[in-house]
Every structure is written in structure tokens, then in C-alpha cells.
N, C-alpha and C positions, 0 to 999 in steps of 0.2 A: 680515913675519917676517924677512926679511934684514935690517934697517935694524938692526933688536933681537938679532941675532947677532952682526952685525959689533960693535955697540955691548960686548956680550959681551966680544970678543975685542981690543976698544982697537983697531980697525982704522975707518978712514971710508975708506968703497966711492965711486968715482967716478957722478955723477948717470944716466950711462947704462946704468949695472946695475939703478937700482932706479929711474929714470922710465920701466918700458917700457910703462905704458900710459896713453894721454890720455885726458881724458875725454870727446870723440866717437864712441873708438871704439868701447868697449862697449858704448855706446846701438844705434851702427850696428849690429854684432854681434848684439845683443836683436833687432832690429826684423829683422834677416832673417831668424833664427829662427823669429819668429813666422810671419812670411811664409810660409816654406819648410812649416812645420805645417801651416799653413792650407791652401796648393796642395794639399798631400797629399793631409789629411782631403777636399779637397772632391769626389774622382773618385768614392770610394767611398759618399759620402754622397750623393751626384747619384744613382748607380746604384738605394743603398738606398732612395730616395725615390722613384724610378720604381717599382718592387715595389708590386702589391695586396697584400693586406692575405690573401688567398687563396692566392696564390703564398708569402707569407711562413709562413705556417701548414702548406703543406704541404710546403715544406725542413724542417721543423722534427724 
């Protein structure tokens, strides 16, 4: 969106305003995301999975 404003305004922005992101690091960025969800979810679903099916019915 900046590229098409400056464009607007008859101004050309220096490459260091508008290359600030490579294309490594968002991937990198995504995959520790996913990560970071994943460790989460896994404490509570280990717990959840330890629970009978008896014990679950009777929190309920």
C-alpha cells in the first residue's frame, strides 16, 4: 500500500521503507507460530486424554 501512495503523491520512497520484509522470514515467523500452538495445545490435551471417560461425565 505504501508503494501506491507514494505513487499518489509523485514521490519515490527509498528501498529501505518498503523492502522490510524478506521472504525467509515470514515462513520462519508461520513455523514458530505453529510451533508455539502446538507446545500449548499439547499440555492440556495430554491431561484431557489421561481422564476416563467416568471422571469426564461426572465434571460435567
Amino acid at each position: 500500500m505504501l508503494p501506491r501512495m507514494a505513487a499518489g503523491a509523485d514521490i519515490t520512497l527509498p528501498r529501505y521503507m518498503t523492502d522490510v520484509w524478506h521472504a525467509p522470514l515470514p515462513a520462519v515467523l508461520a513455523f514458530a507460530g505453529v510451533v508455539i500452538a502446538v507446545l500449548g495445545a499439547l499440555v492440556p490435551a495430554r491431561r484431557a486424554a489421561r481422564l476416563s471417560v467416568a471422571e469426564v461425565l461426572r465434571n460435567e
